[in-house]
C-alpha positions as CSV (number, residue, x, y, z in Angstrom):
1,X,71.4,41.3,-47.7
2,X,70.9,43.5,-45.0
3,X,74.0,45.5,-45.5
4,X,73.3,46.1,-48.8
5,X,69.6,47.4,-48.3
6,X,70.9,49.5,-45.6
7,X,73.4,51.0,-48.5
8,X,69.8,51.8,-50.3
9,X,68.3,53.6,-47.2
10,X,69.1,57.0,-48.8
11,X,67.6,56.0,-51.8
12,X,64.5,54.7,-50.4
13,X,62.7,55.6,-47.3
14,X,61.9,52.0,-45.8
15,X,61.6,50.4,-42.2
16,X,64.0,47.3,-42.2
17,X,62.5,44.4,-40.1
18,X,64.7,41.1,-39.6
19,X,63.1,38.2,-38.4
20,X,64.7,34.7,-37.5
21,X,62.9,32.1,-39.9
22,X,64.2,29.3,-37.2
23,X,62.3,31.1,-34.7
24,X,59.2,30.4,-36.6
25,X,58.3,27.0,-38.0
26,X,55.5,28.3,-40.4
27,X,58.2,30.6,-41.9
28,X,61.4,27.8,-41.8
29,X,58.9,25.3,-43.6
30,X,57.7,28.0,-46.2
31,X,61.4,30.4,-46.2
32,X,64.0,27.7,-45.2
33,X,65.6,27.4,-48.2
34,X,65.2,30.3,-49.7
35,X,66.9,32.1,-46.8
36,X,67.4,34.9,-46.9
37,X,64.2,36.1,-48.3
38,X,63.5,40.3,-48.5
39,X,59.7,40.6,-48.0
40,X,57.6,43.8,-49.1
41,X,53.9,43.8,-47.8
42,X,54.0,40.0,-48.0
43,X,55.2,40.2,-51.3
44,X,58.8,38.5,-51.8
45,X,60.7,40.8,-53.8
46,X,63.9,38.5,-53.7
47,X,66.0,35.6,-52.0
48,X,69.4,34.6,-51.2
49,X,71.1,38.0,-52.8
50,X,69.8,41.3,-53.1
51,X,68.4,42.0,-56.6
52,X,68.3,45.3,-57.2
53,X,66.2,45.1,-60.3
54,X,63.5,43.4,-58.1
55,X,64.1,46.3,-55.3
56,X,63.4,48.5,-57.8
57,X,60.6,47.5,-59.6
58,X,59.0,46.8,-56.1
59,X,59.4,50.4,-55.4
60,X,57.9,51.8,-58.5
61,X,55.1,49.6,-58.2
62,X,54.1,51.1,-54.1
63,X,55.6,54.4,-54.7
């Protein structure tokens, strides 16, 4: 996932933050298996794959 939001950088202007959800045991017990999970403002936008439908529709929503 991150490799393909980092294809999306020119697209969007955005600040990538990756956090271990192991490192955490709040975010294993509520993320674990949705891993990984692309967060926006505390809003999950998607998990496991990149949806760029999601991405978008995110982005029009803040932008």
């Amino acid at each position: 996932m991150v490799a393909a939001l980092e294809a999306l950088r020119s697209r969007y202007s955005f600040t990538l933050e990756v956090v271990d959800v192991d490192d955490d045991a709040a975010l294993e017990q509520r993320y674990g298996h949705l891993v990984p999970v692309l967060l926006g403002n505390g809003q999950e936008i998607c998990h496991y794959h990149l949806d760029p439908v999601a991405l978008d529709a995110y982005f029009a929503n803040i932008l």
